[in-house]
PALUMGU-944750 format. One line per 3 residues: number of its first residue (from 1); their letters; for each residue x, y, z of N, C-alpha, C. Coordinates in Angstrom, 3 decimals, m for minus. Layout:
NUM = a = X Y Z X Y Z X Y Z ~ ... .
This chain:
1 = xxx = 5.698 83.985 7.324 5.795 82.557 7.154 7.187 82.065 7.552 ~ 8.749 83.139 7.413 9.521 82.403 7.420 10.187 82.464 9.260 ~ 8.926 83.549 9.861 9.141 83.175 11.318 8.377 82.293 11.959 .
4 = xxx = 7.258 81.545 11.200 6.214 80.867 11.791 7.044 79.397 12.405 ~ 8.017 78.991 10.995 8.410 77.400 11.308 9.368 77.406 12.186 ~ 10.431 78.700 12.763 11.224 78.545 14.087 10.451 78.512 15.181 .
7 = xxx = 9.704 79.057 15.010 8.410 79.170 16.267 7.826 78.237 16.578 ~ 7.284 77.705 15.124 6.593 75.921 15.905 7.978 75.065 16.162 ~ 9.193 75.071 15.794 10.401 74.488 16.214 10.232 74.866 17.925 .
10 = xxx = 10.624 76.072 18.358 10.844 76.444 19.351 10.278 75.680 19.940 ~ 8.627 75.697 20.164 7.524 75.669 20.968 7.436 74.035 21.035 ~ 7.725 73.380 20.043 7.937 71.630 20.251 8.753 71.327 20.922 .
13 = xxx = 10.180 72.173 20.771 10.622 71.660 21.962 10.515 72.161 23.482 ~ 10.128 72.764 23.470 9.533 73.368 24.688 8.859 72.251 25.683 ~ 8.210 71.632 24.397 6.957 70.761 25.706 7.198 69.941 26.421 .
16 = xxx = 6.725 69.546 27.786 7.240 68.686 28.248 6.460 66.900 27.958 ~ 7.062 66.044 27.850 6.448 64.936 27.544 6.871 63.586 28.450 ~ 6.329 62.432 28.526 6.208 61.601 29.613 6.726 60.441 28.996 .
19 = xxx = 7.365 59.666 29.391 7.717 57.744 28.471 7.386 56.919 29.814 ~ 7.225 55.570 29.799 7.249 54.817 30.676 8.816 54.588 31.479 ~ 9.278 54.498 32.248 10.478 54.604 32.798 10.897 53.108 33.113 .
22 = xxx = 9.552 52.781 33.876 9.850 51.117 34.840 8.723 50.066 33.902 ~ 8.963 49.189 33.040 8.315 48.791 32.726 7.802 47.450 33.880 ~ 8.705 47.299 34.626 8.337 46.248 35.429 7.395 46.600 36.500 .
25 = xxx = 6.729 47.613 36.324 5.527 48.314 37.255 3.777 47.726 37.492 ~ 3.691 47.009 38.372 2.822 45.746 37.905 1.461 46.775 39.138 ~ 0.320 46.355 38.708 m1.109 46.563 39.552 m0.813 45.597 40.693 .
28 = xxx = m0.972 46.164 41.680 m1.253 45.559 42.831 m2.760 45.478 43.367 ~ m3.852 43.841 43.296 m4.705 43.802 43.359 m5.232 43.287 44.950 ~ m6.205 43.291 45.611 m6.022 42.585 47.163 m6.801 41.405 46.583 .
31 = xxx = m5.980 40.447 47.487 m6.306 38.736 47.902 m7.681 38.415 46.874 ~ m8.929 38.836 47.653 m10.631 38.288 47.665 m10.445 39.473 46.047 ~ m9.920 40.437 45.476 m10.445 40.101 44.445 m9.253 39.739 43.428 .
34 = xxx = m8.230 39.523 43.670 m7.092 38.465 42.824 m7.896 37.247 42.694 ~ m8.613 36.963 43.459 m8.936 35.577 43.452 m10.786 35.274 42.759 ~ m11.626 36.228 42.509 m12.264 36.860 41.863 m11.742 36.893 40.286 .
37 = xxx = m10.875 37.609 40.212 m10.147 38.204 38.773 m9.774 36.561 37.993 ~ m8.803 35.314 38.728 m8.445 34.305 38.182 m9.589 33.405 37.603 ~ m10.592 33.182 39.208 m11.850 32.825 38.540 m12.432 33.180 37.339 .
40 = xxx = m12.577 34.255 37.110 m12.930 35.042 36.232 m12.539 34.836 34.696 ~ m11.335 34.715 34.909 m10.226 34.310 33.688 m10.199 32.543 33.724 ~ m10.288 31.809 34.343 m10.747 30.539 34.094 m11.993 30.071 33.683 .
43 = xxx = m13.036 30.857 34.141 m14.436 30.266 33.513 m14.748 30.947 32.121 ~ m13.408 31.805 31.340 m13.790 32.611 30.644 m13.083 32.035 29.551 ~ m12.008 31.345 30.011 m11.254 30.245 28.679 m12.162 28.729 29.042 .
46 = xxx = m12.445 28.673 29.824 m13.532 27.302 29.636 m14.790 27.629 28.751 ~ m15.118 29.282 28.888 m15.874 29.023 27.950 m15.746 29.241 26.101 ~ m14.843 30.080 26.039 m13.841 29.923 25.073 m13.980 28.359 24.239 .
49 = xxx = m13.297 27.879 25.196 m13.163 26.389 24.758 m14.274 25.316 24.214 ~ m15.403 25.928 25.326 m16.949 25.129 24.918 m17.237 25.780 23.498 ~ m16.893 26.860 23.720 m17.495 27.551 21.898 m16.582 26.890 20.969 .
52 = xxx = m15.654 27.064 20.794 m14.866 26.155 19.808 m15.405 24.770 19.614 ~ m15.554 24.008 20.892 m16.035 22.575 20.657 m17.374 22.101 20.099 ~ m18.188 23.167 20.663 m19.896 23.678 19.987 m19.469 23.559 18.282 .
55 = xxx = m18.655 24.725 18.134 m18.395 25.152 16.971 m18.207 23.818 15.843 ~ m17.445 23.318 16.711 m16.870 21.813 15.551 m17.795 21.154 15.768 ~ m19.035 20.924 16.647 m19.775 20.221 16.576 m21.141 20.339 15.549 .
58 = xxx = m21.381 21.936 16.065 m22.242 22.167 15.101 m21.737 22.031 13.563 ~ m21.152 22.344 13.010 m20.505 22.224 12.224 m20.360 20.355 11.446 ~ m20.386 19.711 12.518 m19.960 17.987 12.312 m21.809 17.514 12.086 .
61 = xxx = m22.330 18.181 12.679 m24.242 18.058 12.260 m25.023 18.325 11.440 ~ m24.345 19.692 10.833 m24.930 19.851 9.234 m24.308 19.115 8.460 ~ m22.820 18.873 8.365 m22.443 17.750 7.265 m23.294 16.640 7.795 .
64 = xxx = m23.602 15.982 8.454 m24.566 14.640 8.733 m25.506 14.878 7.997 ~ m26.090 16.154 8.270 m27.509 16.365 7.699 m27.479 16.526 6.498 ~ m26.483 17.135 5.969 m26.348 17.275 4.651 m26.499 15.941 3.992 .
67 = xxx = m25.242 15.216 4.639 m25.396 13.105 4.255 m26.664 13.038 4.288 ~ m27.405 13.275 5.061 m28.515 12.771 5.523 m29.706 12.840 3.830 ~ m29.792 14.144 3.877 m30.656 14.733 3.071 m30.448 14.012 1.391 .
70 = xxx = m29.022 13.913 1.245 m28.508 13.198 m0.060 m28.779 11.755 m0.248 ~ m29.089 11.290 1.276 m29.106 9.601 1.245 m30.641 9.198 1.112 ~ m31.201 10.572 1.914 m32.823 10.141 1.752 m33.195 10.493 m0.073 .
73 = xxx = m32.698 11.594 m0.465 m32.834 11.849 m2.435 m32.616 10.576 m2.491 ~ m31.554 9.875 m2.537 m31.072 8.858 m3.248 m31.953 7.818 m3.188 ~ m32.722 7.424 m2.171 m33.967 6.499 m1.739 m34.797 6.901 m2.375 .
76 = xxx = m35.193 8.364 m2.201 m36.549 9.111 m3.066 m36.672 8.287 m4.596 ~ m35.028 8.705 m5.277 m34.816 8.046 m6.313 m35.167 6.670 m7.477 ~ m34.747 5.878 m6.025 m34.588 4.002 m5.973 m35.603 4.089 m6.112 .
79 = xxx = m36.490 4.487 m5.176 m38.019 4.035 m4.860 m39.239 4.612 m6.143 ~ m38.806 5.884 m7.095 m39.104 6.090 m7.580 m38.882 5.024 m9.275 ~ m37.627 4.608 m9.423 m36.987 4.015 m9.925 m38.189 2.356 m10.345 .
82 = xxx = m37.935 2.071 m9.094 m38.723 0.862 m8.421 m40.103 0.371 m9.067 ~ m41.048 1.690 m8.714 m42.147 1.773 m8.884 m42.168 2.141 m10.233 ~ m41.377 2.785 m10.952 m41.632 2.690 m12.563 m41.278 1.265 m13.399 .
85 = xxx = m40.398 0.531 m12.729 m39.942 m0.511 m13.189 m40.836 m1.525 m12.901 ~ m42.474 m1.207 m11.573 m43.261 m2.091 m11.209 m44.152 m1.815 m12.500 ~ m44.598 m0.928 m12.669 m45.541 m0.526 m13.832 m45.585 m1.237 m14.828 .
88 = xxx = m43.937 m0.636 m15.431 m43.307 m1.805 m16.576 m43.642 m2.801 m16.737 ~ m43.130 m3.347 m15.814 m43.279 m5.194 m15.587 m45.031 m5.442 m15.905 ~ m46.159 m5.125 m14.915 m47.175 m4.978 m15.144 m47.604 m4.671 m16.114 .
91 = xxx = m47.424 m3.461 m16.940 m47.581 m3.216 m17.940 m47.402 m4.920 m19.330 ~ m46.316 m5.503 m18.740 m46.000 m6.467 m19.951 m46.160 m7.438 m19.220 ~ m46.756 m7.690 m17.963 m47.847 m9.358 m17.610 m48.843 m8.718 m18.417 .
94 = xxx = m49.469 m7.482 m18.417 m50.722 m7.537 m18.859 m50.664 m7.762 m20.505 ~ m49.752 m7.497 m21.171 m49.336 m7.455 m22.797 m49.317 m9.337 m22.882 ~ m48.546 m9.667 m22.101 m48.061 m10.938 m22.470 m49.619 m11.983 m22.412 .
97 = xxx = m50.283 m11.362 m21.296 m51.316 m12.336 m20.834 m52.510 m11.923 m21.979 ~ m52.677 m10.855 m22.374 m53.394 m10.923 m23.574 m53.000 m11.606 m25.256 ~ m51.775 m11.218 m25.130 m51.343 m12.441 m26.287 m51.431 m13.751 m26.177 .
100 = xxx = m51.725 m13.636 m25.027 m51.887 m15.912 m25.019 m52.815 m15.802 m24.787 ~ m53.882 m15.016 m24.779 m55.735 m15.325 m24.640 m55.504 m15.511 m26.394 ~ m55.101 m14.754 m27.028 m55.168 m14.472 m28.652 m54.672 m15.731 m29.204 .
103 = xxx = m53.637 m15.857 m28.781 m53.246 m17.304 m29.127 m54.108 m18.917 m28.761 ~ m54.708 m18.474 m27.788 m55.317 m19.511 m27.299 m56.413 m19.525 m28.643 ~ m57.191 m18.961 m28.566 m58.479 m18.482 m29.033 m57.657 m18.859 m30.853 .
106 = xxx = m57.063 m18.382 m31.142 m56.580 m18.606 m32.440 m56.539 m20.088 m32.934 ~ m55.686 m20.696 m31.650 m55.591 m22.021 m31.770 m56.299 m23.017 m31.498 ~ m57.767 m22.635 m30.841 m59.096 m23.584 m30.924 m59.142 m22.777 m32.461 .
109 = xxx = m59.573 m21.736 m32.812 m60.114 m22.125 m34.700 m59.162 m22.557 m35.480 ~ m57.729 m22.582 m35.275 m57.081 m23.531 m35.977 m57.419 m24.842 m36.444 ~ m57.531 m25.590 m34.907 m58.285 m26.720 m34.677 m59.024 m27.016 m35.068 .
112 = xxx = m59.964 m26.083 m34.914 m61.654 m26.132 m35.504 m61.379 m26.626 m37.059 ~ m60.476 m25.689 m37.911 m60.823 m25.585 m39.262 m59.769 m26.827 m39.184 ~ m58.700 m27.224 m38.538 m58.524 m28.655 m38.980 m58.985 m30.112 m39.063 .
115 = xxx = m60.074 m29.930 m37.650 m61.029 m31.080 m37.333 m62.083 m30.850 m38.806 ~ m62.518 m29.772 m39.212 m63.247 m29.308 m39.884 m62.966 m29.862 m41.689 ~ m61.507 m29.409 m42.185 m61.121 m29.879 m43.316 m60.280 m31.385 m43.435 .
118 = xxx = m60.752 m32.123 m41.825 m59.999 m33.787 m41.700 m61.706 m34.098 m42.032 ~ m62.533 m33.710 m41.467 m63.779 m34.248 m41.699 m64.461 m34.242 m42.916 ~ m64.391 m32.774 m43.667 m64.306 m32.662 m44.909 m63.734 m33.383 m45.980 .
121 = xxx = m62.334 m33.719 m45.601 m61.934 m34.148 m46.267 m61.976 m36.295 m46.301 ~ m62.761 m36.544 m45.076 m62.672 m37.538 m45.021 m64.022 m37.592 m45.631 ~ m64.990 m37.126 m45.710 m66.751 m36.868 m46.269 m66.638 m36.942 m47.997 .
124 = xxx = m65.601 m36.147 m48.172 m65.473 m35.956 m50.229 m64.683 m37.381 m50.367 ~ m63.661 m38.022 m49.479 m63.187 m39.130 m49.787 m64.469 m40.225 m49.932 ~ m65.194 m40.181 m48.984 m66.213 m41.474 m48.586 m67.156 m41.124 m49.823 .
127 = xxx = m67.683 m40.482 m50.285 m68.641 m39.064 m51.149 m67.825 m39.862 m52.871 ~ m66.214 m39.505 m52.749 m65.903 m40.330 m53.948 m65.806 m41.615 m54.033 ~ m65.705 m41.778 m53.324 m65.782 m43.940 m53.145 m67.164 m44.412 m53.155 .
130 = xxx = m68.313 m43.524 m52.697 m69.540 m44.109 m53.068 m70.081 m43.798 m54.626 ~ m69.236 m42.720 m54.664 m69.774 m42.229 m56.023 m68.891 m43.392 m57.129 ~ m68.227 m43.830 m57.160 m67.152 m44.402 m57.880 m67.661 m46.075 m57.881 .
133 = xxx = m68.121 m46.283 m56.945 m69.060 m48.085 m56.698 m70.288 m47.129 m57.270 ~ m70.956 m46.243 m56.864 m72.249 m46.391 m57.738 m72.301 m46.545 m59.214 ~ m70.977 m45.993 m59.596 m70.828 m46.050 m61.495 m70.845 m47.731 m61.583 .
């Protein structure tokens, strides 16, 4: 063991190894496809760009829809609202309009029994005045 670790010392440095030297070492491409390659790289950030704009768009359509969906509930609502409050109402023409048949009807036998005890009472008057000359 205690000759193994000079040995892998040795042998590391031994090796030979490579670095970049020239970093300014550029691909040299020809003309027809440099001009290929730019194309390439322009229709490729245009489309880049359409996705992003998609992106915010789609994006700008579900919030609508979302509005959308909350504004139609909210109608669902009203309208539901509406139509219970039509009932109601109906409900109390029909209450109200039967209490004034009742009333009506009450107030011909009112009548009745007042035409009834004016007549009466004008019959026991006439009834005592004849009776009162017959003594």
């Amino acid at each position: 063991m205690k000759k193994l670790i000079p040995l892998i010392i040795l042998m590391t440095m031994s090796l030979q190894g490579f670095s970049q030297n020239d970093i300014n070492k550029s691909i040299q491409l020809k003309k027809p496809i440099a001009k290929l390659v730019i194309k390439d790289l322009i229709t490729g950030d245009g489309a880049k760009e359409e996705l992003s704009l998609l992106s915010k768009k789609l994006n700008l359509l579900e919030t609508k829809i979302v509005f959308k969906d909350s504004v139609i509930l909210n109608l669902n609502k009203s309208v539901i609202n509406f139509e219970s409050l039509m009932l109601t109402r109906t409900n109390q023409l029909a209450l109200s309009q039967e209490l004034s048949l009742k009333l009506q009807t009450d107030l011909k036998k009112q009548k009745a029994k007042t035409k009834l005890f004016q007549l009466g009472g004008g019959a026991v008057l006439v009834g005592g005045i004849v009776l009162l000359l017959a003594k």
